[in-house]
C-alpha positions as CSV (number, residue, x, y, z in Angstrom):
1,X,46.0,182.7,90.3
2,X,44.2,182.3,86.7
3,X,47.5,181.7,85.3
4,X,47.8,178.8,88.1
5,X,44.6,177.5,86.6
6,X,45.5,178.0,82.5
7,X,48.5,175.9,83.9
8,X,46.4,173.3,85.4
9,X,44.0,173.5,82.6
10,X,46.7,172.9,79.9
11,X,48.2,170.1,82.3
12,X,45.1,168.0,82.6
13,X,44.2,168.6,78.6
14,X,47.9,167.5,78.0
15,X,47.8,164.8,80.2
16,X,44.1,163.6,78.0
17,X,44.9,163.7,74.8
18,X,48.6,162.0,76.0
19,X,46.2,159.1,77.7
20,X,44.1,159.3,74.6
21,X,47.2,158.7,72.2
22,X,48.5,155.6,74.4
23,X,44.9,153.9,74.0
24,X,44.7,154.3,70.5
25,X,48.1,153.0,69.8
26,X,46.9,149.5,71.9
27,X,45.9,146.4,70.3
28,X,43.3,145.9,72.1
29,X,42.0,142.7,70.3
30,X,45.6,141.1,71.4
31,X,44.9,142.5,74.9
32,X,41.7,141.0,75.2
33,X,43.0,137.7,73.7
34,X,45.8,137.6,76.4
35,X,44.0,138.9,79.1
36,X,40.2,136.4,78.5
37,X,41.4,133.7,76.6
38,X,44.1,132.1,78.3
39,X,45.8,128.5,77.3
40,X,43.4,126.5,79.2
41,X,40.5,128.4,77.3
42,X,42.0,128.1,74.2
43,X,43.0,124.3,75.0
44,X,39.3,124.0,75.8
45,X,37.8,124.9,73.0
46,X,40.3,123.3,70.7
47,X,38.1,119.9,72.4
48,X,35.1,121.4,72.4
49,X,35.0,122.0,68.8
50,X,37.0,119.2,67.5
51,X,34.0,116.9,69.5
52,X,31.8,118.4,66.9
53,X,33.8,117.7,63.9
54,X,34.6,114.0,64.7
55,X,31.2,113.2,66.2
56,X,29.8,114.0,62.5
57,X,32.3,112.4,60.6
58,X,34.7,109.6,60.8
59,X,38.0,110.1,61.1
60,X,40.8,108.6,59.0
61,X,42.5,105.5,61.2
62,X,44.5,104.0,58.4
63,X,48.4,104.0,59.1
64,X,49.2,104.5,55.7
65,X,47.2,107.9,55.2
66,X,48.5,108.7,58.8
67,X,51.9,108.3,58.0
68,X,52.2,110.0,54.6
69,X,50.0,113.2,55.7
70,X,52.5,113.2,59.1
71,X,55.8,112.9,57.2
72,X,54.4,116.1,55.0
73,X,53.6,118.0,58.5
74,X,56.7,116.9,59.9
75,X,59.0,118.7,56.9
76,X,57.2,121.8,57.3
77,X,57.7,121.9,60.8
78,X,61.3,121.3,61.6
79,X,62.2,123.3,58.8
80,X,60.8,126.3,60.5
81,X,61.3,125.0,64.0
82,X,57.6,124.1,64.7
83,X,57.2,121.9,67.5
84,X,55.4,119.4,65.6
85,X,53.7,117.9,68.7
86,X,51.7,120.8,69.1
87,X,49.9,120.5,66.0
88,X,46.8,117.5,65.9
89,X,46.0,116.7,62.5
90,X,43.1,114.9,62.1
91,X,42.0,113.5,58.8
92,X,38.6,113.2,58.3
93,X,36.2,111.4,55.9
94,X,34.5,113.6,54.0
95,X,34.2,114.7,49.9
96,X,34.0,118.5,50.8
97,X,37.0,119.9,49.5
98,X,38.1,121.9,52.7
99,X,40.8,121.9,55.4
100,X,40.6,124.5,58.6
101,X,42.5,125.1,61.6
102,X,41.1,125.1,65.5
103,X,41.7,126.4,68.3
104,X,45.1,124.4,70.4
105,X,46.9,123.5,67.2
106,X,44.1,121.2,65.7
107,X,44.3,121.0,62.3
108,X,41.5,119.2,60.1
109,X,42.1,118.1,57.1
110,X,38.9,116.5,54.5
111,X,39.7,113.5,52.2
112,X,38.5,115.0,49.3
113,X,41.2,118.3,49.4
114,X,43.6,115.5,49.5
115,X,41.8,113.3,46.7
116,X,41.7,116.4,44.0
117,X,45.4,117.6,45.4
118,X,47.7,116.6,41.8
119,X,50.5,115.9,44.0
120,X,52.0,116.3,47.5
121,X,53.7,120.0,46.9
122,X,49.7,121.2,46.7
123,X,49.2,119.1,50.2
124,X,51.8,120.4,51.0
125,X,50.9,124.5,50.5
126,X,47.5,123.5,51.8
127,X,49.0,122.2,55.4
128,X,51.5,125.3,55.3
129,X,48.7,127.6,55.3
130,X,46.6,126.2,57.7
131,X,49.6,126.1,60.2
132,X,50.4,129.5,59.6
133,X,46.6,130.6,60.6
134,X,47.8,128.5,63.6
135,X,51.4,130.0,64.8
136,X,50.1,133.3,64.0
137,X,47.1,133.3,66.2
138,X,44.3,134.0,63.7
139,X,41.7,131.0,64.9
140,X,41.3,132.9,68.7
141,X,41.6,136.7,66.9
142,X,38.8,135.3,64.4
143,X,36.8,133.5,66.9
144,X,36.9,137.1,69.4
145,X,36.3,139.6,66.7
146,X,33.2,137.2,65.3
147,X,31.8,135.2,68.4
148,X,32.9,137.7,71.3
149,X,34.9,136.7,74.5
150,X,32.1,136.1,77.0
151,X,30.6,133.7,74.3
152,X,33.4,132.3,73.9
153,X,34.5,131.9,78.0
154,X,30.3,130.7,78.4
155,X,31.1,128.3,75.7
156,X,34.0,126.5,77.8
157,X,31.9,126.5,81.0
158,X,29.0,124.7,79.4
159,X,26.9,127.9,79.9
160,X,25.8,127.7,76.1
161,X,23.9,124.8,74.0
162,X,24.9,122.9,71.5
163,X,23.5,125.1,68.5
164,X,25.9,128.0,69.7
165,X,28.5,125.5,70.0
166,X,28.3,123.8,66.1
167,X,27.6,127.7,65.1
168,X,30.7,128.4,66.3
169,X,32.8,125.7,65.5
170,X,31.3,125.9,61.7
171,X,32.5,129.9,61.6
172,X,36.0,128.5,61.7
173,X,35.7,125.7,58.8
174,X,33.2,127.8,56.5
175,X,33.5,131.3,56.9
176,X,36.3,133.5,55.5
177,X,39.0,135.0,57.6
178,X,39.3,139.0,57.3
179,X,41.7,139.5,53.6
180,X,44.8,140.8,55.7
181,X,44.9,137.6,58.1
182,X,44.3,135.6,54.6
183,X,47.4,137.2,53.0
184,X,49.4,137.0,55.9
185,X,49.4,133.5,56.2
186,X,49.6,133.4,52.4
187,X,52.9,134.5,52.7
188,X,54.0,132.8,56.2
189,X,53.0,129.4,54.1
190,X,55.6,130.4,51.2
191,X,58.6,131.2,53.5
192,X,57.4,127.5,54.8
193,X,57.6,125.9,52.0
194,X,60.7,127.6,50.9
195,X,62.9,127.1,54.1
196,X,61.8,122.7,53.9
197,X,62.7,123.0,50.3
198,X,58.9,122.9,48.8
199,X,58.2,124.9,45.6
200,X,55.4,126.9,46.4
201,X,54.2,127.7,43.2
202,X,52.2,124.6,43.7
203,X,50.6,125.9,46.4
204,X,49.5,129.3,44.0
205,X,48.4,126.7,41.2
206,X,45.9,124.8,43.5
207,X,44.8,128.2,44.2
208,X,44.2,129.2,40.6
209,X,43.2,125.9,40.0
210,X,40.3,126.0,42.9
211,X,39.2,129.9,40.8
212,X,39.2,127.7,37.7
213,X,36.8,125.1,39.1
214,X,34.3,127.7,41.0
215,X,31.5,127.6,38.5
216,X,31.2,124.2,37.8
217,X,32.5,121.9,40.7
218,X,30.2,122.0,43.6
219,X,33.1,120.3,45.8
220,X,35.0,123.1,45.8
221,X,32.5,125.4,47.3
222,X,33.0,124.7,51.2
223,X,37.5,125.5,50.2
224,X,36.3,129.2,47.9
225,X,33.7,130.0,50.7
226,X,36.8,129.9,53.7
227,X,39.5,130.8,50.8
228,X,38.3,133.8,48.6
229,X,39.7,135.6,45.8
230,X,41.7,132.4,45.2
231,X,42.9,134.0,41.2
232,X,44.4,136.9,43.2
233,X,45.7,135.2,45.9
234,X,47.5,132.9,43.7
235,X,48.8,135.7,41.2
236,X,50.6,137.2,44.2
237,X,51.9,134.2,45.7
238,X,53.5,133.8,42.1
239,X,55.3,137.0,42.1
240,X,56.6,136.7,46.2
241,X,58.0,133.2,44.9
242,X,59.2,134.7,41.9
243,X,63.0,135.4,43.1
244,X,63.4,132.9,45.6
245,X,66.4,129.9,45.0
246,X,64.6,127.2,43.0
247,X,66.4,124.1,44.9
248,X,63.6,121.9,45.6
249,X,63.3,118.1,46.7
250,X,60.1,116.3,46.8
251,X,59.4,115.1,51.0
252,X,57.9,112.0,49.1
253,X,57.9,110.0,46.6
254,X,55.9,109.6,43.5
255,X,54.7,106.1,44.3
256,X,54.4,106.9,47.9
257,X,52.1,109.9,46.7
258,X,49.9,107.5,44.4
259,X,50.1,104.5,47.4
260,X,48.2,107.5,49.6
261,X,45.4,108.0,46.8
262,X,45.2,104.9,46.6
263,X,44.3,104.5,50.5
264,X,41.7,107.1,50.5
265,X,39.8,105.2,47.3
266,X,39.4,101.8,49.4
């Protein structure tokens, strides 16, 4: 009989710590983001949020700016089989220096990244990164570590007001993702740009470049505060480009490049 119930004993503290194992090796954040926030959620709040953007600024209609920004999105994209009609870029009127991803694909880009952007392999670095954020699913991890699911669910059933709403939305285009998530999509941008044929040492020298300007350019503030540790980020990105093939071909050309500045100074 007691050795029945050291048996039993041992079986059920086998059986807990067995249980125990299991739940620590699940992510649950993933979980969670399957489970709550399902496509019509996410699609949701992709509107929701992009309502708050375009009602405070205006957004780009010109077909030249249009054009030139999609045939940049459009390389990226079918180069690493994207479906390019899930992404929505919006281009938006405004100096700040900034570009952000939202939830369903939207992707916001500010005039004035693409006004201090030398040329259109620094664009292009810029949109790379932001669409990594995107295919790797760090706006709705960001948005349930930060904001929590039920504030998030309440948010799509017009449980919460405004303020909630634009404090929200503003986490994702001025506050920093967690370093890892940063990196990570760091590096996803680079194997874009290499696989459509875009040096991405452009990309780490607008980084460097932003670290350079910290101190003394006020317009790059709203880009540093969502992008930090841009010196170190672009030192790495240096050496993970270091042995890759250095066969490169512009998407655009030079004039087409200065036609698009151009655009954005009427």
């Amino acid at each position: 009989m007691i050795k029945k119930i050291i048996l039993q004993a041992t079986l059920a503290i086998c059986v807990f710590f067995g249980l125990w194992f299991l739940l620590s090796k699940i992510d649950w954040l993933t979980t969670l983001n399957v489970k709550e926030t399902t496509k019509k959620t996410e699609e949701k709040l992709g509107d929701i949020f992009w309502d708050v953007f375009k009602n405070k600024d205006v957004e780009v209609q010109d077909s030249t700016v249009k054009a030139i920004v999609d045939s940049l999105t459009i390389r990226i994209c079918e180069s690493n089989n994207i479906k390019r009609e899930k992404l929505k870029v919006h281009i938006l009127e405004n100096n700040e220096v900034n570009a952000f991803a939202l939830p369903d694909g939207h992707l916001v880009v500010f005039t004035g990244l693409i006004r201090k952007a030398d040329n259109h392999q620094e664009l292009c670095g810029v949109l790379a990164h932001e669409i990594a954020h995107i295919e790797l699913n760090h706006i709705m991890k960001k948005l349930i570590k930060e904001a929590g699911v039920s504030v998030l669910i309440s948010i799509t059933t017009g449980e919460t007001g405004g303020q909630v709403i634009k404090e929200t939305a503003g986490m994702l285009s001025s506050s920093a993702y967690d370093r890892a998530l940063e990196k990570e999509a760091d590096l996803k941008a680079v194997d874009y740009l290499l696989n459509a044929a875009i040096d991405p040492q452009h990309f780490a020298e607008f980084l460097f470049k932003m670290a350079q300007n910290d101190s003394s350019t006020s317009d790059y503030l709203t880009w540093l505060s969502t992008h930090p540790h841009a010196e170190d980020r672009a030192a790495y990105l240096s050496d993970y480009n270091q042995n890759n093939p250095k066969n490169f071909t512009p998407v655009i050309k030079e004039n087409t490049w200065q036609k698009l500045k151009t655009s954005l100074e009427d």
